[in-house]
C-alpha positions as CSV (number, residue, x, y, z in Angstrom):
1,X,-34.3,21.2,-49.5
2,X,-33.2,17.8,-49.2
3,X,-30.3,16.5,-46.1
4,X,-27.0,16.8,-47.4
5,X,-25.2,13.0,-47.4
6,X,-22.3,14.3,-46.0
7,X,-21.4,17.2,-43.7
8,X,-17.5,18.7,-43.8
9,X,-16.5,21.0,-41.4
10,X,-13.6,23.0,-42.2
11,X,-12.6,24.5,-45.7
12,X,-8.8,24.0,-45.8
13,X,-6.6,21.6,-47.4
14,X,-8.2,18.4,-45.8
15,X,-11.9,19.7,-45.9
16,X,-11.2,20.7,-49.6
17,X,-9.9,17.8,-50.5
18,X,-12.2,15.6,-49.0
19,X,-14.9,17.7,-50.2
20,X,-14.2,16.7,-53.9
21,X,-13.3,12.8,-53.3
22,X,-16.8,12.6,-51.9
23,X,-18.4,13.9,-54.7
24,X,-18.4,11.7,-57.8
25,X,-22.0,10.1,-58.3
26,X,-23.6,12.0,-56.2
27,X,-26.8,14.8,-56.3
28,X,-26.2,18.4,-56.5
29,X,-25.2,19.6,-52.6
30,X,-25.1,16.4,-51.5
31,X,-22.2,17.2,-49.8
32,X,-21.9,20.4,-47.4
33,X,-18.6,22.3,-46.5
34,X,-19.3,24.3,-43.3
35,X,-16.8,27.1,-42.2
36,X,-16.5,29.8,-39.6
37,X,-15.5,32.1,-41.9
38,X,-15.0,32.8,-45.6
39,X,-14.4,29.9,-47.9
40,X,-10.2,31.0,-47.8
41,X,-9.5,32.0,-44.5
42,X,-7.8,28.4,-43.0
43,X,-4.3,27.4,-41.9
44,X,-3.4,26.4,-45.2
45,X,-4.0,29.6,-47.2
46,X,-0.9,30.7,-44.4
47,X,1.6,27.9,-45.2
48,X,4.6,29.3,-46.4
49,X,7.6,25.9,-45.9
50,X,6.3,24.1,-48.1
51,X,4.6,20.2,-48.8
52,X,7.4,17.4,-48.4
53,X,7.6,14.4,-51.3
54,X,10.1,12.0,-52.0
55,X,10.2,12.8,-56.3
56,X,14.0,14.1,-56.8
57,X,16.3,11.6,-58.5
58,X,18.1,11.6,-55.3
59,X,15.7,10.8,-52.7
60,X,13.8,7.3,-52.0
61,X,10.2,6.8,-50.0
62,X,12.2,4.8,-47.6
63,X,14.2,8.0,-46.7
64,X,11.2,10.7,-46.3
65,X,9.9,7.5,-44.3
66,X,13.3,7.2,-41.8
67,X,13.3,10.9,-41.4
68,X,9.9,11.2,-40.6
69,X,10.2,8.7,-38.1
70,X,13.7,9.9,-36.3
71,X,11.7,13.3,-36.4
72,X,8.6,12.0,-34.1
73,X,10.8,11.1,-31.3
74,X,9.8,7.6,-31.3
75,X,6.1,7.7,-31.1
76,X,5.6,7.9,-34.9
77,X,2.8,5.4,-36.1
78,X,4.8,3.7,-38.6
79,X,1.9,2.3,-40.6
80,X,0.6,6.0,-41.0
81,X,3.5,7.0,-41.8
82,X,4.1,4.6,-44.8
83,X,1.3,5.8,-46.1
84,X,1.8,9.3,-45.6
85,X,5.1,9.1,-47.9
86,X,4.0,6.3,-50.0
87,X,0.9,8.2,-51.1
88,X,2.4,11.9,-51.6
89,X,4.1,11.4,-55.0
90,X,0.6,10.4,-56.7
91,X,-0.9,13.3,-54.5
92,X,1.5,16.0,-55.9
93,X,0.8,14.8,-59.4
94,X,-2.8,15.1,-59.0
95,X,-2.3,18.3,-57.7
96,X,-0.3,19.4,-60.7
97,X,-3.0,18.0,-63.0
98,X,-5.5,20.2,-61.3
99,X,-3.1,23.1,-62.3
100,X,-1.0,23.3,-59.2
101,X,1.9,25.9,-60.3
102,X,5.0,24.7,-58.0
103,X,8.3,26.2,-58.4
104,X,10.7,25.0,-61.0
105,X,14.7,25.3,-61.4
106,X,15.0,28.9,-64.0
107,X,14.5,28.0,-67.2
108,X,12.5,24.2,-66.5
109,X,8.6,23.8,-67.2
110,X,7.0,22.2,-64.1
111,X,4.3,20.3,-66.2
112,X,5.3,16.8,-64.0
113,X,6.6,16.6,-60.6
114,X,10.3,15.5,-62.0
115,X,10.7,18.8,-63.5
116,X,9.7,20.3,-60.0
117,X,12.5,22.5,-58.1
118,X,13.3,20.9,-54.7
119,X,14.5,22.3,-51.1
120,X,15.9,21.6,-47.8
121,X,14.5,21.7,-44.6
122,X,15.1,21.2,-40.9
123,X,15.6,17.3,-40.2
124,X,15.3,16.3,-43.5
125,X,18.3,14.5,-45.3
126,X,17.4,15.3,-48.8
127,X,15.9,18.4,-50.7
128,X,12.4,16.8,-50.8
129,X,10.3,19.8,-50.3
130,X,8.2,21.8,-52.9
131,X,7.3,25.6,-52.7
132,X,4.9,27.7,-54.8
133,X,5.6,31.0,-55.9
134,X,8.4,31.0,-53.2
135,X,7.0,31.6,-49.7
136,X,2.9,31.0,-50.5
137,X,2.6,27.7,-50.8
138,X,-0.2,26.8,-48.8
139,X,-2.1,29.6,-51.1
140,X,-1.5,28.1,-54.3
141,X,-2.6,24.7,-52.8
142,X,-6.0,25.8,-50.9
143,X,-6.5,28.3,-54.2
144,X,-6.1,25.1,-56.6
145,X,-8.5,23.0,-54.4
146,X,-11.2,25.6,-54.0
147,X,-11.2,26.1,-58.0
148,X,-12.5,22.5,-58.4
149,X,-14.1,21.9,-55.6
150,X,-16.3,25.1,-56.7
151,X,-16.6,23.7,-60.4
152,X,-18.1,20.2,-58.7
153,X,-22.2,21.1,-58.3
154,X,-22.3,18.0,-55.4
155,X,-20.1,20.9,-53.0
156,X,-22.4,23.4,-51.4
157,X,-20.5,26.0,-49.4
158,X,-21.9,27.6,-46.2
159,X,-19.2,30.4,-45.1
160,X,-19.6,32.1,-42.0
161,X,-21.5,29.2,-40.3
162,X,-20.2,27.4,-37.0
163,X,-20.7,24.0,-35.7
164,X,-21.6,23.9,-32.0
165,X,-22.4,20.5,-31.5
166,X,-22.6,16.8,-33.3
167,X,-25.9,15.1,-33.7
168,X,-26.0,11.9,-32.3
169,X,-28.7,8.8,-32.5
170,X,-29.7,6.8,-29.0
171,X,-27.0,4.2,-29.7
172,X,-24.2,7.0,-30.1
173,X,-23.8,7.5,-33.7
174,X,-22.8,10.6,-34.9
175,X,-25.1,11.7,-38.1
176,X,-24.7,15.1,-38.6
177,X,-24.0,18.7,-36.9
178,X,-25.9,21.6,-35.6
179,X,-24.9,25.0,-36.5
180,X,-25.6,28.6,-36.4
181,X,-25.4,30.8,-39.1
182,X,-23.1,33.8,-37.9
183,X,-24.9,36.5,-40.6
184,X,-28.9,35.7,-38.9
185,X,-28.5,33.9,-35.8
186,X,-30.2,30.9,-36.7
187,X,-29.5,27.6,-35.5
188,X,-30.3,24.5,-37.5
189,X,-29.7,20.9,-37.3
190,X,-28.4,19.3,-40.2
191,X,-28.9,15.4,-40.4
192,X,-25.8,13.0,-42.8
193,X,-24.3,9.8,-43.1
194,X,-21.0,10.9,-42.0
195,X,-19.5,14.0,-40.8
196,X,-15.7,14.9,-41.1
197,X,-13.9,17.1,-38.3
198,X,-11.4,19.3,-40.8
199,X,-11.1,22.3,-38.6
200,X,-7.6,23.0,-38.5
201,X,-5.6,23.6,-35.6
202,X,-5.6,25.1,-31.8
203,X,-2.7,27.8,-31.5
204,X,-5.1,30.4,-30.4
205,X,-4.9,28.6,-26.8
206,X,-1.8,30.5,-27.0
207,X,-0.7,34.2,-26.5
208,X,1.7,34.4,-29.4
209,X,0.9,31.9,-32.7
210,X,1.2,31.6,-36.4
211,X,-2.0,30.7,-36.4
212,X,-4.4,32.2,-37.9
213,X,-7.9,33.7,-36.0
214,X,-9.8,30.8,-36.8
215,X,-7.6,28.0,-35.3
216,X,-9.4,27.4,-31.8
217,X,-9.5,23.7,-31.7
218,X,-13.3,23.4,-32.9
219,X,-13.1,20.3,-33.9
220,X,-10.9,18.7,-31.2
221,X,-13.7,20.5,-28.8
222,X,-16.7,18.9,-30.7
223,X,-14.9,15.4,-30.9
224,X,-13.9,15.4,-27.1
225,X,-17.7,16.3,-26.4
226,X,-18.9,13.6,-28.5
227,X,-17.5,10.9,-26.5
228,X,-14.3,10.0,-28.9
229,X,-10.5,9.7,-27.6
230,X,-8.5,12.2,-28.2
231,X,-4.3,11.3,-28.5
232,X,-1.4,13.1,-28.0
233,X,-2.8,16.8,-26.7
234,X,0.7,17.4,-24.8
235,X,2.4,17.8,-28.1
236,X,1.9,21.5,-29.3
237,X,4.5,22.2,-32.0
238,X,6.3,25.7,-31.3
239,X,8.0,27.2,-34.8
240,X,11.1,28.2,-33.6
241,X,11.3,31.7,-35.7
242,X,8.1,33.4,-35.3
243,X,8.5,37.5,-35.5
244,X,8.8,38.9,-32.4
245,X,8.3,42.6,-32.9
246,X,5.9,44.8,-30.3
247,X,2.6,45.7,-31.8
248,X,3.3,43.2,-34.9
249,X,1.5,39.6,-35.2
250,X,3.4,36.4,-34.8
251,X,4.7,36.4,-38.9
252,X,6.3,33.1,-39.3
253,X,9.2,33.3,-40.7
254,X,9.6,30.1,-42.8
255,X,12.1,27.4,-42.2
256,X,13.4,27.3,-45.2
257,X,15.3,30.4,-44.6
258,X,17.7,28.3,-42.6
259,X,17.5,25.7,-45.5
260,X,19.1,28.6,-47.1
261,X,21.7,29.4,-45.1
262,X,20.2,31.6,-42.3
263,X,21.5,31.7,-38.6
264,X,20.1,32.0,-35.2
265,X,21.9,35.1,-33.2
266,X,21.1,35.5,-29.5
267,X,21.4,38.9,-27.4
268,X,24.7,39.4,-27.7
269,X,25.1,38.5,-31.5
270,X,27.0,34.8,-31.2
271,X,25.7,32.1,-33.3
272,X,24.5,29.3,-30.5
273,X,22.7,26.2,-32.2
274,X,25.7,24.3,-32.5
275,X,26.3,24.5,-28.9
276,X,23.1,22.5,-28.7
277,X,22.9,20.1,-31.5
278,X,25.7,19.1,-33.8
279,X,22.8,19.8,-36.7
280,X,22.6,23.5,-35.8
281,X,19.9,25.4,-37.7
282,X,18.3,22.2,-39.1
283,X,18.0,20.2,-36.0
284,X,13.9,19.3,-35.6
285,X,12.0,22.6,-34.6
286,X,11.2,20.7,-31.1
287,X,15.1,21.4,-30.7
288,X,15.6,24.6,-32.0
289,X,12.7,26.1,-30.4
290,X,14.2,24.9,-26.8
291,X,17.5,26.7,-27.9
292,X,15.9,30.1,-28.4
293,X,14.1,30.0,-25.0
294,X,17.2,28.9,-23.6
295,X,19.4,31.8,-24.5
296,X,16.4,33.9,-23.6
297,X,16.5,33.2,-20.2
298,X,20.1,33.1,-20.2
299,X,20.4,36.1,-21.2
300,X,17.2,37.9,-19.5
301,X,16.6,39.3,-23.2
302,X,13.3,39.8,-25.1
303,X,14.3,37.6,-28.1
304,X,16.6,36.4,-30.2
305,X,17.6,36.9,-34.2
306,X,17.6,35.3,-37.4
307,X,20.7,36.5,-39.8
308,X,20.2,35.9,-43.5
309,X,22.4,39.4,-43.7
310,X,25.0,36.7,-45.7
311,X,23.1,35.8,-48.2
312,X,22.6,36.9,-51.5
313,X,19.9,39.7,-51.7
314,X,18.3,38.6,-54.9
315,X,17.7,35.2,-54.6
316,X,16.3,36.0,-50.8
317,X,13.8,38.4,-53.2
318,X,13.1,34.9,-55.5
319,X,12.6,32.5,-52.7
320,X,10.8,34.6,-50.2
321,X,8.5,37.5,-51.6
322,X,6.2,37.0,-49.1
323,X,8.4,37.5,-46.3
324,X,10.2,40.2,-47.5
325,X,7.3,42.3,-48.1
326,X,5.7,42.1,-44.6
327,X,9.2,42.2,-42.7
328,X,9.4,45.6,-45.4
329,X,6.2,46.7,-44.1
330,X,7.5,47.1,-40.4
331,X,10.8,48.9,-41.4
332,X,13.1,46.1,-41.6
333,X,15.2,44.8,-44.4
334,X,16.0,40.6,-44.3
335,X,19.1,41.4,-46.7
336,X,20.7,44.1,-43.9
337,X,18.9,43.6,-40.6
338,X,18.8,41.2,-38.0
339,X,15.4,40.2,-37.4
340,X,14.1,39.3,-33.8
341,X,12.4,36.3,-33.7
342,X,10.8,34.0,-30.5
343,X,9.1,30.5,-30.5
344,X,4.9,30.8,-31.7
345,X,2.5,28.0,-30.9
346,X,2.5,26.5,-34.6
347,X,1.1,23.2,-34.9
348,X,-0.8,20.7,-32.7
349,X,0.6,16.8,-33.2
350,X,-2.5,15.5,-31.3
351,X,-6.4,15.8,-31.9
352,X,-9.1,13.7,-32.6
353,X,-7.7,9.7,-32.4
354,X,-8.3,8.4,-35.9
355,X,-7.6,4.9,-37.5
356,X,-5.9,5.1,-40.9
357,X,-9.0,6.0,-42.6
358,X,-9.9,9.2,-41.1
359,X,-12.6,6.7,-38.4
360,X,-12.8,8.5,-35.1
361,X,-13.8,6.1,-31.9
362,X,-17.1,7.3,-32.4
363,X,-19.4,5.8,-35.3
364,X,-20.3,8.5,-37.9
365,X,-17.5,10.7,-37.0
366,X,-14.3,11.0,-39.2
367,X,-11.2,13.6,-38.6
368,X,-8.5,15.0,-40.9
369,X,-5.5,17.5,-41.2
370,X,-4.7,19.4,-37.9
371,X,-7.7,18.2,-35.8
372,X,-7.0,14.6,-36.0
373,X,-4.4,12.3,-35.1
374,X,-3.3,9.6,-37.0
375,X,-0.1,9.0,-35.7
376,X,2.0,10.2,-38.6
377,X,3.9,13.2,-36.5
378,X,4.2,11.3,-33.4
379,X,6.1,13.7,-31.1
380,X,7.3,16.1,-33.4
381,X,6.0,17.1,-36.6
382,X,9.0,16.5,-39.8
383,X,9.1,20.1,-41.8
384,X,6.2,20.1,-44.0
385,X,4.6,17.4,-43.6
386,X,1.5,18.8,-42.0
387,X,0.2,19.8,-45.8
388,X,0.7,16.3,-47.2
389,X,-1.0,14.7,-44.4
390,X,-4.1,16.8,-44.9
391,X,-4.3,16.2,-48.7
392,X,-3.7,12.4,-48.3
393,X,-6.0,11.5,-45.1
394,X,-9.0,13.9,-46.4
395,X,-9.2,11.3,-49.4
396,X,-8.7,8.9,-47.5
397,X,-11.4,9.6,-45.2
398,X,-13.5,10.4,-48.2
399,X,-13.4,7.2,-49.3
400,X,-14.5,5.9,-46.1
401,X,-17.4,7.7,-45.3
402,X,-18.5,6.7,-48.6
403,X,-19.4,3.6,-46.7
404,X,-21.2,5.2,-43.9
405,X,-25.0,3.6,-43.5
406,X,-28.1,6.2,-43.6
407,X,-28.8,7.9,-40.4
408,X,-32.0,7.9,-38.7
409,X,-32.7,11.9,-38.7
410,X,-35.8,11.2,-36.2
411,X,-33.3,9.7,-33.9
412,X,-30.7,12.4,-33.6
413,X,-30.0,15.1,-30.4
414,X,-27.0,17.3,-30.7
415,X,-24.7,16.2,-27.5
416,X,-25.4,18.4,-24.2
417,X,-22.4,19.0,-22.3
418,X,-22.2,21.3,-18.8
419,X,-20.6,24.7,-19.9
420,X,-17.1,25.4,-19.2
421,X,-16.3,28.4,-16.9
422,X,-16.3,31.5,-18.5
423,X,-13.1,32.9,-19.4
424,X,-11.5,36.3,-20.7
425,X,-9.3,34.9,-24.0
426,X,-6.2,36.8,-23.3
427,X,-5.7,35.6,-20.0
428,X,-6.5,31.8,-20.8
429,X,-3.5,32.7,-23.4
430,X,-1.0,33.9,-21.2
431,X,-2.0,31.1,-18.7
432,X,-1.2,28.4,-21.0
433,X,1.9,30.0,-22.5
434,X,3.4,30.2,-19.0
435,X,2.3,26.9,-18.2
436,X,2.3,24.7,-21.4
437,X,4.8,26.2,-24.0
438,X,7.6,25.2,-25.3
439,X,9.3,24.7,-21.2
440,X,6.9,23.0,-18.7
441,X,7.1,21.8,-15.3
442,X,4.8,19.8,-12.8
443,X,4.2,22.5,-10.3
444,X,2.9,25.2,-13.1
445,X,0.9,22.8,-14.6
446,X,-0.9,21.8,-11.6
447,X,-1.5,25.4,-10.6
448,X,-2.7,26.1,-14.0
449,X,-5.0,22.8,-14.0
450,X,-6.6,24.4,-11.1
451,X,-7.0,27.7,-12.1
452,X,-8.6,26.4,-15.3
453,X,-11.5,24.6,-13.3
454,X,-12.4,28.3,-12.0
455,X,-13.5,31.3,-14.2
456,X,-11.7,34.0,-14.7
457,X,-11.8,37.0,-12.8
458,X,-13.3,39.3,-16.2
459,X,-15.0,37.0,-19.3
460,X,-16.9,39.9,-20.9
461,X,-15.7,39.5,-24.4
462,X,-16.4,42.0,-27.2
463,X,-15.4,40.2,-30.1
464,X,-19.1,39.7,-31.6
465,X,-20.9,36.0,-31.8
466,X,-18.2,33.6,-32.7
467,X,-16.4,34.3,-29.2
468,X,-17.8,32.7,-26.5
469,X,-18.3,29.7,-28.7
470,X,-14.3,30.2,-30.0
471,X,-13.4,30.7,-26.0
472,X,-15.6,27.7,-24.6
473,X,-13.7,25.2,-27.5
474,X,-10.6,26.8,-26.6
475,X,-11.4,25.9,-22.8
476,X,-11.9,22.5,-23.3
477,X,-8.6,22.5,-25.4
478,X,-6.3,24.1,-23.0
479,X,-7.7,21.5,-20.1
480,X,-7.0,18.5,-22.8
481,X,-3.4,19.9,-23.5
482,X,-2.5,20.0,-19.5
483,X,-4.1,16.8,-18.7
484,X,-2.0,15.0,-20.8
485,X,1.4,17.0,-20.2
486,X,0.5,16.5,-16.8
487,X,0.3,12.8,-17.1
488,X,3.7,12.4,-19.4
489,X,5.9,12.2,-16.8
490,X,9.0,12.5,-19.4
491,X,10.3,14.8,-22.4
492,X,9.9,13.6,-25.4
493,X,9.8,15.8,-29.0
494,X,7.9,18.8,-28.6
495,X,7.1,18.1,-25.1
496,X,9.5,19.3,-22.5
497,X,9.2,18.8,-18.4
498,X,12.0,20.4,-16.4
499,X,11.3,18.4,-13.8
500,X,11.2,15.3,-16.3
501,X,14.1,16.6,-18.4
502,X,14.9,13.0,-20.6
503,X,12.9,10.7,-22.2
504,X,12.2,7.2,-20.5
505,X,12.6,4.1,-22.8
506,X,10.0,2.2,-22.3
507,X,7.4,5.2,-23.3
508,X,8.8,5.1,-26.9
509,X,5.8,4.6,-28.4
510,X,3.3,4.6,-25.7
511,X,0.3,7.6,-26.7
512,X,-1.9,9.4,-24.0
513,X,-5.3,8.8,-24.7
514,X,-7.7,11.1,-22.8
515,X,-11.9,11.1,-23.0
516,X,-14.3,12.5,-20.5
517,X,-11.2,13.9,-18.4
518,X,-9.3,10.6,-17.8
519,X,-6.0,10.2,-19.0
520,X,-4.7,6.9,-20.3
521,X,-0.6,6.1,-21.7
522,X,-1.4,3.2,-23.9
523,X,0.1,2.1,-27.1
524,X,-3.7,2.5,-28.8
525,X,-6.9,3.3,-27.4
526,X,-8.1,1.1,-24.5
527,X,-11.3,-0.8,-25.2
């Protein structure tokens, strides 16, 4: 069997998507989508805000642009982020051409975006977002994108196969991946022009997440052992409502229920945002999630509440199906019941450093969606947003390892890195949630920085093959995130220091750059 061209790791909306831009003129599986897991288990399939465009007759690209920025805390790239919103209107209506079914207003057909039924969310100033079949957006996208990418014969799938390491050639060029196939055991090289990091996110560094399983920073822990920068680890996006119910996972309980109308309760049932920001319940999640752990330890309580017991049952029952049948499923009722929610580990701002074409600092190796970081978040991710950026950087770093040279495959050694220390997964969790969630201080993060150098006191694991692999990328995560929290000496967006509580001027749009455990604040890479 001949080498595939190009090697995509990852099978959610970035990997998807760049799957099928890569495809046109080439051979059957000339293209290869690796994933962990099966073809539909990714971040995206669990989406439920939405994907943000500016379409409505009400709304201008300059505006999605302003609130974007204000959003990111002053560390927004504002040339990514001009082409983030510049780029999503064509996006969505490819989208709908590949039979996308987004929600339209009762009665309206949603055959072009115009037609398309528009919401709110936190931070932005117009209804510019876009849902599918209420609450599953992310499902209707990924589902949309794996129906053609399966029609195109250039797409070969590999499910339940892991990258542990990136080929490289003796001058450092990245041309393909090695990877084990979870089913046998075998390990194979596989040799390509390019090779796109579309892995998805890192929340499982974290005891409670809206993550799914699979988000354990692979790709962030290839790139870093590759040699390429990595940008902006210190800012870990905490979703502000999150279920917190013993014995339940982390459901996230979408924003746009306080689009709708919803409220935040704490312990003793007052309404408490507004105390904090004169935007209440759609101030920036970096904000809100603050709040919550705030009146938390205020109040010594377990958690606080979201209230949507004033709003009108039915159209809760149109807008969020989804949620209503999993709340339903653990005996509570969003129409009559106060539902306790806490901050989850949700998205990851940083990742792999990538110019606006997807281009990592090392040759050969691109980066899209969650795992990369162009720059378009900056310090706090705008409401969805995180959808649109994989869909529009996957093609666009598509197009550009199009141009990749041939590789060498007699050239090419997978990189060799020291192993980390061994560590049992649930206390690595509960280390970093102490230390690096949503409220952080010098002294904890030191400690922790230290402990992490040392293994744990148990590291047996039972949790078959992928573990130890999951646990040693989730390692070299967790180490990246402190490292740079440690060295922001400030708070900006979703990074808060107690002992640094404001934000220092001349750090507006200075990055941390970190690569083979040195941390750099620069306004771009260094040399």
């Amino acid at each position: 069997m001949p080498a595939p061209e190009f090697v995509v790791v990852g099978s959610g909306i970035a990997g998807l998507r760049a799957a099928i831009e890569l495809s046109p003129g080439l051979r059957p599986g000339a293209v290869v989508v690796l994933t962990k897991a099966g073809l539909d288990d990714s971040a995206t399939a669990y989406a439920q805000g939405g994907i943000a465009a500016a379409l409505a007759p009400d709304d201008s690209l300059e505006l999605h642009e302003q609130d974007t920025l204000a959003a990111g805390g002053g560390l927004c790239d504002p040339a990514a982020v001009r082409v983030l919103v510049r780029e999503a209107p064509a996006a969505i209506e490819e989208l709908l051409a590949w039979g996308a079914a987004f929600d339209a207003p009762a009665g309206a057909a949603a055959a072009s975006a115009a037609a398309l039924a528009f919401t709110r969310e936190g931070a932005h100033s117009r209804s510019r977002v876009l849902h599918a079949h209420g609450d599953s957006t992310g499902r209707e996208i990924a589902l949309t994108l794996l129906r053609r990418a399966r029609a195109l014969p250039q797409i070969e799938f590999r499910p339940r196969c892991i990258a542990l390491a990136l080929l490289r050639d003796d001058h450092g060029r990245v041309g393909g991946v090695e990877c084990r196939e979870l089913d046998t055991g075998a390990t194979t090289g596989l040799a390509a022009r390019a090779v796109l990091l579309a892995t998805g996110g890192l929340g499982q560094v974290y005891a409670a997440t809206t993550n799914p399983a699979v988000a354990t920073g692979d790709g962030v822990a290839l790139a870093a052992r590759a040699g390429a920068w990595l940008a902006d680890m210190e800012f870990v996006q905490f979703h502000p409502t999150a279920l917190a119910l013993p014995g339940a996972p982390h459901f996230l309980l979408s924003e746009a229920l306080r689009g709708e109308g919803a409220v935040l309760r704490n312990a003793a049932g007052e309404r408490f945002l507004p105390r904090y920001d004169a935007r209440a319940e759609l101030a920036p999640r970096d904000v809100v999630s603050r709040a919550i752990e705030f009146e938390i330890a205020r109040q010594d309580a377990p958690h606080c509440y979201l209230d949507a017991t004033h709003l009108d049952p039915r159209e809760l029952e149109r807008r969020f199906p989804r949620i209503l049948a999993t709340l339903r499923g653990f005996g509570l009722q969003l129409a009559t019941d106060l539902i306790p929610i806490r901050p989850a580990a949700h998205y990851a701002m940083g990742g792999a450093w990538t110019d606006l074409d997807g281009c990592s600092s090392v040759p050969g190796l691109y980066a899209a969606g969650e795992a990369a970081c162009t720059g378009v978040h900056g310090a706090n991710r705008l409401a969805s947003n995180s959808l649109l950026e994989g869909l529009i950087f996957g093609a666009r770093a598509a197009r550009a390892m199009r141009a990749a040279p041939p590789v060498d495959s007699s050239r090419l050694e997978p990189v060799v890195v020291p192993p980390s220390p061994s560590w049992d997964r649930a206390a690595l969790q509960a280390g970093m949630s102490r230390a690096a969630g949503v409220l952080r201080s010098g002294p904890q993060l030191r400690a922790w920085r230290e402990a992490l150098r040392r293994p744990s006191a148990s590291a047996a694991g039972s949790g078959g093959p992928l573990e130890p692999i999951e646990t040693a990328n989730l390692v070299t995560v967790a180490e990246a995130i402190v490292a740079a929290a440690l060295a922001r000496e400030e708070s900006r967006g979703a990074h808060y220091r107690s002992d640094f509580p404001d934000s220092r001027e001349d750090w507006a749009g200075v990055h941390s750059f970190q690569r083979d455990g040195s941390v750099y604040l620069a306004p771009a890479p260094p040399a």
